[in-house]
N, C-alpha and C positions, 0 to 999 in steps of 0.2 A: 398351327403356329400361333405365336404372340405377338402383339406391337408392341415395340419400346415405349416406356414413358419417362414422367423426371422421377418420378420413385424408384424406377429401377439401377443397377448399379451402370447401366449405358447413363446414365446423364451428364458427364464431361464429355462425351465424346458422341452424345446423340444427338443431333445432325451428320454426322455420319452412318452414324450406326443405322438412323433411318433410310438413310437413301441405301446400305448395303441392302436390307431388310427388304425394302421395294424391290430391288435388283434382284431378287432371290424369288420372292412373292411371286413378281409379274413373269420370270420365266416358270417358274413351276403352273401356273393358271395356262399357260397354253400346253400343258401336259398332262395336267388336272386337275381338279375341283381343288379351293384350297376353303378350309374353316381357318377363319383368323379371330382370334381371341383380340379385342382391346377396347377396352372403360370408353373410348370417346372414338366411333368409328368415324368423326370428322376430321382428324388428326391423320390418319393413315389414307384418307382416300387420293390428298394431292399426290401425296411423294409416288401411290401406286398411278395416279395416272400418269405421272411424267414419264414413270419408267415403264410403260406401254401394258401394262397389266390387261388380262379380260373380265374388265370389272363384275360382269357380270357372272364369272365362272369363281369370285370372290363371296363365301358367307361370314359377313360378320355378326360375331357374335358378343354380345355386351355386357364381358365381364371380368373384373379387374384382375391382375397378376401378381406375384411376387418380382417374376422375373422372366423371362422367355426364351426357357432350357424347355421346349416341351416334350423332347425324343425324351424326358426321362420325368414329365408330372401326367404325359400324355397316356391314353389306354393300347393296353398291350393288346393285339387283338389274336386270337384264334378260333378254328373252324369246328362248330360241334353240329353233327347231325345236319352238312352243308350248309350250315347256316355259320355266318359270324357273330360271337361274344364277346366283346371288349371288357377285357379285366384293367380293375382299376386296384391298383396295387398302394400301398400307402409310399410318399414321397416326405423324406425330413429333413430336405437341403442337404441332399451328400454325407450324410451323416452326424445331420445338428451343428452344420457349419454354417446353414444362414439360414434365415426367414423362410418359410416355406408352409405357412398357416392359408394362405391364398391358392397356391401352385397343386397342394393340394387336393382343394376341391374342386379343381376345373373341371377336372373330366364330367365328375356331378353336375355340373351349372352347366354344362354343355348341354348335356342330356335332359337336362330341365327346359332347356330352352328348344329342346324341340329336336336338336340337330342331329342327330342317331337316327330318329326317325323311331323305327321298332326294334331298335338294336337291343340285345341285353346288355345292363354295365352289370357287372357281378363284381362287385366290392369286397377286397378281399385284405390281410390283415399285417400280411410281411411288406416289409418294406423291399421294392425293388426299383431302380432305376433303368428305362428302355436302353440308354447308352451302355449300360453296364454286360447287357447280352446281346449276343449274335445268334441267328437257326440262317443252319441249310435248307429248313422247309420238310427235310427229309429224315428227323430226328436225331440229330445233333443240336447240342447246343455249346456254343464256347463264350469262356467266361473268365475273370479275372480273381486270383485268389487276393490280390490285394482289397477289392471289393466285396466280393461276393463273401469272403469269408471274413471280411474285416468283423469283427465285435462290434463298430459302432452303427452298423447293419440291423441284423436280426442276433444279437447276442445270446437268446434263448435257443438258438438252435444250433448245431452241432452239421460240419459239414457235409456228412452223410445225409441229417435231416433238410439240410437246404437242396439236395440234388434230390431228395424225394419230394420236397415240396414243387421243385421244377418239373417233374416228373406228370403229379400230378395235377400241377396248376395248366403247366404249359403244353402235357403232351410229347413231351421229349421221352426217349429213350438210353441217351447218354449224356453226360456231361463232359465236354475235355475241359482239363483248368489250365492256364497259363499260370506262369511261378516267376516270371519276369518279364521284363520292358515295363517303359515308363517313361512319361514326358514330365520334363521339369518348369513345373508353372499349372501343372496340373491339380485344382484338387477335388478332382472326384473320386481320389484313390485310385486312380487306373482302369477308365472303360474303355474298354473293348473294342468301343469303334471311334478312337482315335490311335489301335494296334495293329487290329487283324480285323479282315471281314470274309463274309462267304461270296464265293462269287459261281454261277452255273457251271457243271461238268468237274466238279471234285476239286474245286480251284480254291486258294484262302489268298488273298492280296494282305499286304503287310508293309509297317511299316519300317524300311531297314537303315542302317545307319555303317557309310563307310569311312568316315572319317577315325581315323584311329586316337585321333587326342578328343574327343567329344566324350563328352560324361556322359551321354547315352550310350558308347560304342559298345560297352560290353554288358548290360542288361539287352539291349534292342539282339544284339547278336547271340545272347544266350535265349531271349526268345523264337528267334530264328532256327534256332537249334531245337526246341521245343515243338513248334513247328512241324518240322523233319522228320520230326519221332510221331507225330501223329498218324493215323491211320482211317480211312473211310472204311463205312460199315460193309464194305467189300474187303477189306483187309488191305487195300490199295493206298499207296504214300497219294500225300493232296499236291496238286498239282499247284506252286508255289510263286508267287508274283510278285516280286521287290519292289517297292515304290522306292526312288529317288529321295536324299534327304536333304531337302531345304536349312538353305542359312540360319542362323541364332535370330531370332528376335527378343527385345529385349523394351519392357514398359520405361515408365520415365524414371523410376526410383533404377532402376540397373538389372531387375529381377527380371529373368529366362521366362519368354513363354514359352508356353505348348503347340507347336506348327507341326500339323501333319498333314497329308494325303491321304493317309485311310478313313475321313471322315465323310464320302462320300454318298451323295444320296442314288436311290435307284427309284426312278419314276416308271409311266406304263412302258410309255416310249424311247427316254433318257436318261441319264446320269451326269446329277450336276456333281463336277469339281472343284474342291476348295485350290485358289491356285494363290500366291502370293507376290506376282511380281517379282519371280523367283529365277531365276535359270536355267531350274530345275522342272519348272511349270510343264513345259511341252513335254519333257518325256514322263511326267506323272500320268499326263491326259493322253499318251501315245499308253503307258502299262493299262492304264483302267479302262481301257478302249478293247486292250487288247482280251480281257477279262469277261466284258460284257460285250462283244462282236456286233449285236443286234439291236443297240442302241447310241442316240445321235451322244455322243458326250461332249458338256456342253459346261466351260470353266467357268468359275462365281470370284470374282476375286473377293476373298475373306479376310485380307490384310487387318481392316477395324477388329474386325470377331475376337482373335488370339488374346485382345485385350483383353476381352471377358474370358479368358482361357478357356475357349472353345471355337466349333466352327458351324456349315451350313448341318450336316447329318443332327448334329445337338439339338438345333434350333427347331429340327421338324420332327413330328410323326405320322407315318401314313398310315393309312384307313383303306382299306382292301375294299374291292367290288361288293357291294353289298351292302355296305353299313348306311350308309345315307341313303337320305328317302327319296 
Protein backbone atom coordinates (compact mmCIF):
# COMPACT_ATOMS: atom_id res chain seq x y z
CA UNK A 1 0.00 0.00 0.00
CA UNK A 2 0.66 3.91 -0.09
CA UNK A 3 0.26 6.70 2.69
CA UNK A 4 -1.55 9.72 1.59
CA UNK A 5 0.27 12.78 1.55
CA UNK A 6 -0.60 16.86 0.61
CA UNK A 7 0.76 16.12 -2.95
CA UNK A 8 -1.68 13.75 -3.57
CA UNK A 9 -5.16 14.41 -4.80
CA UNK A 10 -6.63 13.11 -0.81
CA UNK A 11 -5.40 16.55 0.32
CA UNK A 12 -8.87 18.28 1.01
CA UNK A 13 -10.02 15.45 2.57
CA UNK A 14 -6.71 13.90 4.08
CA UNK A 15 -7.43 13.70 7.66
CA UNK A 16 -9.77 11.59 6.77
CA UNK A 17 -8.55 9.78 4.28
CA UNK A 18 -5.69 9.00 6.74
CA UNK A 19 -7.47 7.71 9.55
CA UNK A 20 -9.57 5.44 6.56
CA UNK A 21 -6.13 4.34 5.54
CA UNK A 22 -5.08 3.28 9.22
CA UNK A 23 -8.33 1.65 9.53
CA UNK A 24 -7.63 -0.57 6.63
CA UNK A 25 -3.61 -0.76 7.37
CA UNK A 26 -4.09 -1.98 10.93
CA UNK A 27 -6.75 -4.57 10.12
CA UNK A 28 -5.06 -6.00 7.26
CA UNK A 29 -1.41 -6.24 9.69
CA UNK A 30 -3.31 -8.67 11.86
CA UNK A 31 -3.83 -10.91 8.72
CA UNK A 32 -0.59 -10.05 7.10
CA UNK A 33 2.52 -8.51 6.68
CA UNK A 34 1.77 -5.24 5.11
CA UNK A 35 4.77 -2.95 2.83
CA UNK A 36 3.74 0.52 3.07
CA UNK A 37 5.17 2.95 0.66
CA UNK A 38 5.41 6.71 2.11
CA UNK A 39 8.25 9.77 1.76
CA UNK A 40 8.03 10.29 5.76
CA UNK A 41 7.18 7.14 7.76
CA UNK A 42 6.72 9.58 10.86
CA UNK A 43 3.56 10.79 9.35
CA UNK A 44 1.74 7.36 9.27
CA UNK A 45 2.93 5.75 12.39
CA UNK A 46 0.43 7.81 14.89
CA UNK A 47 -2.82 7.44 12.86
CA UNK A 48 -1.62 3.34 12.51
CA UNK A 49 -1.13 3.24 16.19
CA UNK A 50 -4.35 4.63 17.31
CA UNK A 51 -5.99 2.37 14.95
CA UNK A 52 -4.54 -0.68 16.83
CA UNK A 53 -2.17 -1.67 13.98
CA UNK A 54 0.95 -4.50 14.56
CA UNK A 55 3.31 -2.07 14.08
CA UNK A 56 5.56 -4.47 13.89
CA UNK A 57 4.10 -6.84 11.16
CA UNK A 58 4.25 -2.98 9.27
CA UNK A 59 7.48 -2.50 6.64
CA UNK A 60 8.01 0.77 5.77
CA UNK A 61 9.45 1.77 3.04
CA UNK A 62 10.76 5.26 1.93
CA UNK A 63 9.68 6.26 -1.14
CA UNK A 64 7.63 8.90 -2.46
CA UNK A 65 4.18 8.41 -4.69
CA UNK A 66 2.16 9.92 -7.23
CA UNK A 67 -0.73 8.78 -5.55
CA UNK A 68 -1.85 5.54 -3.70
CA UNK A 69 -3.85 3.20 -6.34
CA UNK A 70 -1.31 0.59 -5.74
CA UNK A 71 -3.58 -2.68 -6.89
CA UNK A 72 -2.68 -1.00 -10.32
CA UNK A 73 1.28 0.67 -10.04
CA UNK A 74 1.90 -2.51 -7.81
CA UNK A 75 3.72 -6.05 -9.20
CA UNK A 76 1.57 -8.52 -10.63
CA UNK A 77 2.86 -11.60 -9.24
CA UNK A 78 3.01 -15.15 -10.82
CA UNK A 79 4.42 -18.74 -10.02
CA UNK A 80 7.36 -19.87 -12.40
CA UNK A 81 9.29 -23.16 -11.52
CA UNK A 82 7.52 -22.77 -7.72
CA UNK A 83 8.99 -19.93 -7.28
CA UNK A 84 7.38 -16.34 -7.40
CA UNK A 85 8.21 -13.39 -10.09
CA UNK A 86 6.69 -10.18 -9.83
CA UNK A 87 6.12 -8.50 -13.15
CA UNK A 88 6.21 -4.99 -13.17
CA UNK A 89 4.14 -3.83 -15.91
CA UNK A 90 4.36 -0.17 -17.15
CA UNK A 91 1.68 2.08 -15.30
CA UNK A 92 0.46 5.89 -17.34
CA UNK A 93 -2.28 7.04 -14.87
CA UNK A 94 -5.21 5.21 -16.59
CA UNK A 95 -4.31 6.14 -19.68
CA UNK A 96 -2.33 9.51 -19.50
CA UNK A 97 -5.14 10.93 -17.27
CA UNK A 98 -2.73 11.89 -14.44
CA UNK A 99 0.80 11.97 -13.21
CA UNK A 100 2.19 8.85 -12.87
CA UNK A 101 6.21 9.51 -13.42
CA UNK A 102 6.49 8.26 -9.55
CA UNK A 103 3.80 5.38 -9.34
CA UNK A 104 5.62 3.99 -11.68
CA UNK A 105 8.81 3.27 -10.38
CA UNK A 106 7.65 1.92 -7.22
CA UNK A 107 7.80 -1.50 -7.72
CA UNK A 108 11.70 -0.68 -8.79
CA UNK A 109 12.47 1.36 -5.56
CA UNK A 110 10.82 -1.25 -3.59
CA UNK A 111 13.01 -3.69 -4.78
CA UNK A 112 15.90 -1.51 -4.51
CA UNK A 113 15.40 -1.17 -1.04
CA UNK A 114 15.61 -4.58 -0.28
CA UNK A 115 11.89 -5.51 0.21
CA UNK A 116 11.54 -8.58 -2.31
CA UNK A 117 14.17 -9.96 -0.81
CA UNK A 118 15.32 -12.44 -3.80
CA UNK A 119 12.26 -12.07 -5.65
CA UNK A 120 12.57 -11.55 -9.44
CA UNK A 121 10.97 -8.06 -10.73
CA UNK A 122 10.90 -8.77 -14.51
CA UNK A 123 10.18 -5.33 -16.11
CA UNK A 124 8.20 -5.55 -18.68
CA UNK A 125 6.90 -3.06 -21.45
CA UNK A 126 2.84 -3.06 -21.99
CA UNK A 127 1.08 -1.09 -19.99
CA UNK A 128 -1.35 -2.87 -17.65
CA UNK A 129 -3.18 -1.90 -14.57
CA UNK A 130 -3.75 -4.80 -11.44
CA UNK A 131 -7.43 -3.34 -11.10
CA UNK A 132 -7.97 -3.79 -14.68
CA UNK A 133 -7.74 -8.02 -14.39
CA UNK A 134 -9.19 -10.71 -12.40
CA UNK A 135 -7.66 -14.87 -12.51
CA UNK A 136 -9.37 -17.75 -11.08
CA UNK A 137 -5.76 -18.96 -10.37
CA UNK A 138 -6.94 -21.82 -12.78
CA UNK A 139 -6.37 -20.10 -16.14
CA UNK A 140 -8.87 -17.80 -16.80
CA UNK A 141 -8.52 -14.47 -16.83
CA UNK A 142 -11.47 -11.77 -17.05
CA UNK A 143 -11.26 -8.41 -18.28
CA UNK A 144 -12.82 -5.35 -19.46
CA UNK A 145 -12.91 -4.35 -23.24
CA UNK A 146 -13.39 -0.73 -22.21
CA UNK A 147 -9.89 -1.04 -20.88
CA UNK A 148 -8.02 -3.61 -21.81
CA UNK A 149 -8.82 -2.72 -25.41
CA UNK A 150 -9.08 0.89 -24.92
CA UNK A 151 -6.35 2.51 -27.63
CA UNK A 152 -5.05 4.82 -24.86
CA UNK A 153 -3.58 1.45 -23.42
CA UNK A 154 -1.39 -0.36 -25.46
CA UNK A 155 -2.57 1.13 -28.95
CA UNK A 156 0.14 -0.89 -30.90
CA UNK A 157 -1.51 -3.87 -30.30
CA UNK A 158 -4.42 -5.32 -31.69
CA UNK A 159 -6.78 -7.54 -29.37
CA UNK A 160 -5.92 -10.78 -30.30
CA UNK A 161 -2.14 -9.53 -29.68
CA UNK A 162 -3.10 -8.31 -26.11
CA UNK A 163 -4.88 -11.82 -24.99
CA UNK A 164 -1.41 -13.39 -26.40
CA UNK A 165 0.48 -11.06 -24.56
CA UNK A 166 -1.63 -12.29 -21.37
CA UNK A 167 -1.21 -15.48 -22.37
CA UNK A 168 2.30 -15.19 -22.24
CA UNK A 169 3.11 -12.69 -19.64
CA UNK A 170 0.61 -14.05 -17.14
CA UNK A 171 0.07 -17.82 -17.91
CA UNK A 172 -3.36 -17.69 -18.78
CA UNK A 173 -5.04 -19.91 -21.13
CA UNK A 174 -8.29 -17.86 -21.96
CA UNK A 175 -9.50 -14.62 -21.78
CA UNK A 176 -13.36 -13.80 -21.32
CA UNK A 177 -13.92 -9.99 -22.18
CA UNK A 178 -16.87 -8.05 -20.60
CA UNK A 179 -18.62 -5.68 -23.33
CA UNK A 180 -20.62 -3.74 -20.59
CA UNK A 181 -21.28 -2.33 -17.01
CA UNK A 182 -19.78 0.52 -15.69
CA UNK A 183 -19.76 2.88 -12.83
CA UNK A 184 -20.36 6.65 -13.39
CA UNK A 185 -17.51 8.63 -11.62
CA UNK A 186 -15.18 6.03 -12.85
CA UNK A 187 -12.16 6.83 -14.59
CA UNK A 188 -10.28 4.06 -14.99
CA UNK A 189 -12.31 3.15 -18.03
CA UNK A 190 -13.90 0.21 -16.38
CA UNK A 191 -11.87 -2.40 -14.00
CA UNK A 192 -12.90 -5.26 -13.26
CA UNK A 193 -12.79 -5.23 -9.83
CA UNK A 194 -15.05 -2.63 -9.18
CA UNK A 195 -17.68 -5.33 -11.75
CA UNK A 196 -17.05 -8.81 -11.30
CA UNK A 197 -14.64 -10.97 -9.28
CA UNK A 198 -13.50 -14.69 -9.04
CA UNK A 199 -14.52 -16.17 -5.95
CA UNK A 200 -13.61 -20.52 -5.00
CA UNK A 201 -15.76 -23.39 -6.61
CA UNK A 202 -16.73 -21.72 -10.03
CA UNK A 203 -18.28 -18.66 -8.35
CA UNK A 204 -17.91 -14.82 -10.11
CA UNK A 205 -19.69 -12.26 -7.49
CA UNK A 206 -20.84 -9.14 -9.26
CA UNK A 207 -21.82 -6.19 -9.12
CA UNK A 208 -25.90 -5.93 -9.94
CA UNK A 209 -28.13 -3.01 -10.19
CA UNK A 210 -32.00 -3.25 -9.43
CA UNK A 211 -33.19 -0.21 -9.62
CA UNK A 212 -34.85 0.28 -13.00
CA UNK A 213 -34.61 4.21 -13.28
CA UNK A 214 -30.70 4.20 -12.46
CA UNK A 215 -28.33 4.99 -15.45
CA UNK A 216 -26.48 1.87 -14.44
CA UNK A 217 -29.71 -0.51 -14.69
CA UNK A 218 -29.20 -1.55 -18.23
CA UNK A 219 -25.25 -1.69 -18.75
CA UNK A 220 -24.94 -3.56 -15.05
CA UNK A 221 -27.84 -5.83 -16.37
CA UNK A 222 -26.52 -6.41 -19.80
CA UNK A 223 -23.36 -7.46 -17.91
CA UNK A 224 -25.17 -9.71 -15.91
CA UNK A 225 -26.27 -11.23 -18.93
CA UNK A 226 -22.73 -11.49 -20.10
CA UNK A 227 -22.06 -13.19 -17.13
CA UNK A 228 -24.66 -16.01 -17.74
CA UNK A 229 -23.23 -16.65 -21.05
CA UNK A 230 -20.03 -17.54 -19.67
CA UNK A 231 -18.69 -20.92 -19.24
CA UNK A 232 -15.87 -22.76 -16.84
CA UNK A 233 -13.15 -24.58 -18.44
CA UNK A 234 -15.48 -27.49 -17.55
CA UNK A 235 -18.15 -26.23 -19.84
CA UNK A 236 -20.14 -25.48 -16.67
CA UNK A 237 -22.36 -22.11 -16.21
CA UNK A 238 -20.33 -19.96 -13.08
CA UNK A 239 -22.08 -20.13 -10.16
CA UNK A 240 -23.27 -16.28 -9.96
CA UNK A 241 -23.49 -13.92 -6.81
CA UNK A 242 -25.43 -10.48 -6.86
CA UNK A 243 -24.06 -8.09 -4.66
CA UNK A 244 -26.76 -5.61 -3.41
CA UNK A 245 -26.77 -1.96 -5.07
CA UNK A 246 -25.97 0.89 -2.87
CA UNK A 247 -27.41 4.41 -2.86
CA UNK A 248 -25.98 7.39 -5.37
CA UNK A 249 -23.14 9.25 -3.96
CA UNK A 250 -22.46 12.21 -5.19
CA UNK A 251 -19.01 14.73 -4.61
CA UNK A 252 -19.53 18.48 -3.81
CA UNK A 253 -19.79 19.87 -7.51
CA UNK A 254 -23.07 17.10 -7.99
CA UNK A 255 -20.87 14.49 -10.04
CA UNK A 256 -21.88 10.64 -9.43
CA UNK A 257 -19.33 8.52 -7.78
CA UNK A 258 -18.47 5.08 -8.26
CA UNK A 259 -19.73 2.93 -5.04
CA UNK A 260 -19.42 -0.77 -5.35
CA UNK A 261 -19.10 -4.10 -3.41
CA UNK A 262 -17.23 -5.88 -5.81
CA UNK A 263 -14.12 -4.22 -4.70
CA UNK A 264 -13.28 -6.47 -2.10
CA UNK A 265 -9.96 -7.75 -0.86
CA UNK A 266 -9.09 -11.49 -0.05
CA UNK A 267 -6.59 -11.85 2.65
CA UNK A 268 -4.92 -15.54 4.21
CA UNK A 269 -7.67 -15.67 6.61
CA UNK A 270 -10.22 -12.82 5.60
CA UNK A 271 -11.92 -10.48 3.39
CA UNK A 272 -12.14 -7.03 3.89
CA UNK A 273 -15.56 -5.27 2.69
CA UNK A 274 -15.93 -1.91 1.40
CA UNK A 275 -19.26 -1.08 3.14
CA UNK A 276 -20.72 2.60 3.06
CA UNK A 277 -23.11 3.29 5.81
CA UNK A 278 -25.51 1.78 3.41
CA UNK A 279 -28.57 -0.33 4.08
CA UNK A 280 -27.45 -2.37 1.82
CA UNK A 281 -23.99 -3.06 3.77
CA UNK A 282 -25.31 -6.24 5.81
CA UNK A 283 -26.55 -8.07 3.02
CA UNK A 284 -23.25 -7.19 0.65
CA UNK A 285 -21.10 -8.77 3.74
CA UNK A 286 -24.02 -11.66 4.16
CA UNK A 287 -23.36 -12.26 -0.34
CA UNK A 288 -19.38 -12.17 0.12
CA UNK A 289 -19.50 -14.38 3.11
CA UNK A 290 -21.39 -16.52 1.40
CA UNK A 291 -18.72 -16.60 -1.52
CA UNK A 292 -15.82 -17.11 0.55
CA UNK A 293 -17.30 -19.54 3.49
CA UNK A 294 -13.83 -19.98 5.13
CA UNK A 295 -13.17 -16.72 5.83
CA UNK A 296 -13.79 -14.08 8.83
CA UNK A 297 -15.45 -11.14 6.53
CA UNK A 298 -14.71 -8.24 7.96
CA UNK A 299 -16.53 -4.51 6.62
CA UNK A 300 -14.02 -1.28 6.07
CA UNK A 301 -16.26 1.60 5.87
CA UNK A 302 -14.80 3.36 2.48
CA UNK A 303 -17.29 6.25 2.48
CA UNK A 304 -13.97 8.87 2.08
CA UNK A 305 -12.32 6.53 -0.75
CA UNK A 306 -15.45 6.98 -3.54
CA UNK A 307 -14.06 10.42 -3.42
CA UNK A 308 -10.96 9.38 -5.13
CA UNK A 309 -13.26 7.22 -7.13
CA UNK A 310 -12.25 4.10 -5.87
CA UNK A 311 -12.17 1.82 -2.77
CA UNK A 312 -10.05 -0.64 -0.36
CA UNK A 313 -9.22 -3.67 -3.39
CA UNK A 314 -7.58 -0.39 -5.50
CA UNK A 315 -5.63 0.78 -2.69
CA UNK A 316 -3.76 -2.79 -2.12
CA UNK A 317 -1.72 -5.46 -3.75
CA UNK A 318 -0.91 -8.73 -2.30
CA UNK A 319 2.27 -10.43 -2.33
CA UNK A 320 1.89 -14.28 -2.28
CA UNK A 321 3.77 -16.60 0.34
CA UNK A 322 7.14 -16.41 -0.89
CA UNK A 323 8.14 -13.11 -2.08
CA UNK A 324 9.38 -11.47 0.98
CA UNK A 325 12.38 -12.24 2.79
Amino acid sequence: MAWPHDDTDWKPRLPQARETFARLIATASHHARVLLVTDIPGNARPFLKHAGAALDRIVFIPVSCNDTWARDFGPITIIEDDRPVLLDFQFTGWGGKFKAQLDNVISLQVKNHGAFGRTHLRTLHMVLEGGSIESDGQGTLLTTATCNANPNRNAHLSVPEIEQAFRRFLGVSRVLWLHHGYLAGDDTDGHVDMLARFAPHDTLVYQSCDNTDDEHFTELTAMAEELRAFRTLAGHPYRLLALPWPSARYDDAGNRLPVSYANFLILNDAVLVPVYGDPCDTQALAVIGQALPGHHVIGIDCSILVFQHGSLHCLTMQLPKGVLP
